[in-house]
C-alpha positions in Angstrom: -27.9 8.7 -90.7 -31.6 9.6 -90.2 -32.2 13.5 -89.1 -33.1 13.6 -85.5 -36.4 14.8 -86.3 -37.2 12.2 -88.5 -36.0 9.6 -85.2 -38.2 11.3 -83.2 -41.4 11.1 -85.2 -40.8 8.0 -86.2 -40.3 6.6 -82.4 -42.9 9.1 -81.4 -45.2 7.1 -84.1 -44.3 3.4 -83.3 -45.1 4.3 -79.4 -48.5 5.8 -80.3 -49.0 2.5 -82.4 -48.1 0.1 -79.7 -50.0 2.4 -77.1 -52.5 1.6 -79.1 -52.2 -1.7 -79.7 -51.6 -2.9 -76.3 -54.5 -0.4 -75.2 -56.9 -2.9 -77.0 -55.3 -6.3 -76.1 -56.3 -4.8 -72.1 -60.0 -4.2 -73.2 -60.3 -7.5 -74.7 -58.5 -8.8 -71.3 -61.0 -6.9 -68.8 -64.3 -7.8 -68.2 -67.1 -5.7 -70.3 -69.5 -3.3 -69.1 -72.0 -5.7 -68.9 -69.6 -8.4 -66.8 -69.0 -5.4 -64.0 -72.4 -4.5 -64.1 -73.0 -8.1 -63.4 -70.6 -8.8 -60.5 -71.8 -5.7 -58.7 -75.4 -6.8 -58.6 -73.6 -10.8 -57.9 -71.7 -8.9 -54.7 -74.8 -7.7 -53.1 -77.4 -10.8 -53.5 -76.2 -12.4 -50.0 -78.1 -9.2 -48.1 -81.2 -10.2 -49.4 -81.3 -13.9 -48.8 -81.5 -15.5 -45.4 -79.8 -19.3 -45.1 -80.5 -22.2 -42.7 -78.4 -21.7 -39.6 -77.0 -25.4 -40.4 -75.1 -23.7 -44.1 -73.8 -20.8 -41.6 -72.7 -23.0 -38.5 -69.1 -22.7 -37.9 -68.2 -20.6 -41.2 -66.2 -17.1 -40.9 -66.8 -16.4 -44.5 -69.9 -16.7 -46.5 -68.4 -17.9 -49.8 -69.7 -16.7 -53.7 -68.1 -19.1 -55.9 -67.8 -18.5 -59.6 -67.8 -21.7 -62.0 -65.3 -21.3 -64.8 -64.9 -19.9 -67.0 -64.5 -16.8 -64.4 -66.4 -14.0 -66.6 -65.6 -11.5 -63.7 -61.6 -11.4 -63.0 -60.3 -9.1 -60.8 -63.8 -6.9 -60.5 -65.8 -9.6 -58.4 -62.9 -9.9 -55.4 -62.7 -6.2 -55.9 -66.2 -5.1 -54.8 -66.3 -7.6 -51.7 -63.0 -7.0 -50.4 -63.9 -5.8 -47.1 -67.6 -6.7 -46.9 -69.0 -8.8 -44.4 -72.3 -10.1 -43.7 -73.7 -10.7 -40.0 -70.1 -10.6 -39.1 -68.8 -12.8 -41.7 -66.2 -11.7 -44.8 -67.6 -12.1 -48.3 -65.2 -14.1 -50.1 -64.8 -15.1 -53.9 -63.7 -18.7 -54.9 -63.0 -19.3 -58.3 -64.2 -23.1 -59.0 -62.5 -24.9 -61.9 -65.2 -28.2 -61.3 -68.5 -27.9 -60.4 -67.8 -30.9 -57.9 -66.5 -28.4 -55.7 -70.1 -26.2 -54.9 -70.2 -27.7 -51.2 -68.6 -25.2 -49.5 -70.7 -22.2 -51.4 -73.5 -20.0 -50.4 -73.6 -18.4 -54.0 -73.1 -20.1 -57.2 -72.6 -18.5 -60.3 -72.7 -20.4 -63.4 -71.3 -18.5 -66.6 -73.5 -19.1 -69.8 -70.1 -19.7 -71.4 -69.7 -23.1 -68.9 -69.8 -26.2 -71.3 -73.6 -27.3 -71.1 -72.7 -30.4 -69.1 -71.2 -28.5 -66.4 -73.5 -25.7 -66.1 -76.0 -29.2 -65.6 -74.2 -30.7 -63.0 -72.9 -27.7 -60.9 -77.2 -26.9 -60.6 -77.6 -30.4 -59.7 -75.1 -30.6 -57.0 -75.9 -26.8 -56.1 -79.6 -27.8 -56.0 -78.6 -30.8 -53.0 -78.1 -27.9 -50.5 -78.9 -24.5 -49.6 -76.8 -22.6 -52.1 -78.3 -19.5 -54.2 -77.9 -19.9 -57.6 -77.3 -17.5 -60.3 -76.4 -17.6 -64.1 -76.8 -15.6 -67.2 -77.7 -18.2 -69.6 -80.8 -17.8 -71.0 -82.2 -21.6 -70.1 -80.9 -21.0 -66.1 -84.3 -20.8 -64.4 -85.9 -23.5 -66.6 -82.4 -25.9 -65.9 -83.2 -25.4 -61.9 -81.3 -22.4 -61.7 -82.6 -19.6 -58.6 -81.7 -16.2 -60.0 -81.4 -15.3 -63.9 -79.1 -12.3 -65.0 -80.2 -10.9 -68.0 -80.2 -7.5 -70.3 -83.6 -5.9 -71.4 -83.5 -2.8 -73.3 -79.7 -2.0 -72.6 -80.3 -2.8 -68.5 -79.1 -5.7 -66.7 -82.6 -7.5 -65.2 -83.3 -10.4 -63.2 -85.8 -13.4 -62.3 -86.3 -15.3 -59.7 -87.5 -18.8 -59.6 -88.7 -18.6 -55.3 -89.6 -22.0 -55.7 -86.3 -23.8 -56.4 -84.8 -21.2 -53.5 -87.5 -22.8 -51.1 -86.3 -26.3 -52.4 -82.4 -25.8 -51.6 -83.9 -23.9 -47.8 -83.3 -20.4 -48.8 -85.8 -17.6 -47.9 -85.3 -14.3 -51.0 -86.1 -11.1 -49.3 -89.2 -9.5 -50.4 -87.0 -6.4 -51.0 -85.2 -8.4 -53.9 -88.5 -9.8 -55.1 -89.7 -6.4 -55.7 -87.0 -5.8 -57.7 -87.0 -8.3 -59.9 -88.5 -8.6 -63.5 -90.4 -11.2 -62.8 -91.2 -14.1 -59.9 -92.0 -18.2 -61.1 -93.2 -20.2 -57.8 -94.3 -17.5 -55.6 -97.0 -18.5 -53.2 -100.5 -17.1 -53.8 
């Protein structure tokens, strides 16, 4: 039989390891930096964009949908829970087709999205007054309203005004300001 020093260090060991261990499988299993970063700025874009009364009629929730794969997990839900806009909740849907963008007023599309869907979800996005906004680096060229992106280790964005005025939304100058830069703005 093992001294009961030994036991302990040796337990005392194995714990540390599989603190460790299981400390890194939850990093890997939470959203980065970055991917926080990203569904805080996500959470506040409804203030700053004003919808046809038609997309608002009758609705107790104004809805930001996330096409899979979900980048944000917990962190999105999280930061609205609670927050509502001229009286209505923010709410997160989690859309595993991008068939299913009718009922959103923002529409995230992952760069990680197969190509096809990330197509299709700003084609059926693009049919009615939703705000789009991705991360890929293609997003405004594909149709896409609002590009997340890093520059010089801070998260950015553009804005394409132009395809919001197409899908009825009006972008508050206040966001405009803000972002890097603006493709379609009236002269």
């Amino acid at each position: 039989m093992e001294p009961l020093s030994a036991r302990v260090v040796r337990r005392t060991v194995l714990t540390t390891v599989l603190s460790i261990v299981c400390g890194l499988c939850t990093l890997h299993a939470q959203p980065s930096f970055e991917t926080r970063l990203k569904a805080a700025v996500l959470s506040k874009f409804p203030q700053f964009v004003e919808w046809p009364p038609a997309a608002l009629d009758g609705r107790t929730t104004i809805d930001i949908c996330v096409l899979s794969p979900d980048p944000f997990g917990a962190d999105l839900q999280a930061l609205v829970a609670g927050e509502t806009l001229n009286g209505r909740a923010i709410a997160v849907r989690h859309l595993a087709s991008e068939r299913d963008v009718a009922a959103c007023h923002v529409l995230f599309v992952p760069a990680e999205a197969p190509p096809a869907a990330r197509r299709a979800a700003l084609q059926n996005a693009g049919a009615q007054p939703t705000l789009t906004v991705g991360d890929d680096r293609r997003f405004l060229d594909d149709g896409g309203m609002v590009q997340l992106r890093q520059v010089n280790g801070r998260l950015r964005f553009d804005v394409n005004v132009a395809a919001a005025r197409r899908a009825g939304l009006r972008i508050s100058s206040q966001l405009l300001q803000l972002a890097l830069s603006v493709r379609g703005r009236a002269s």
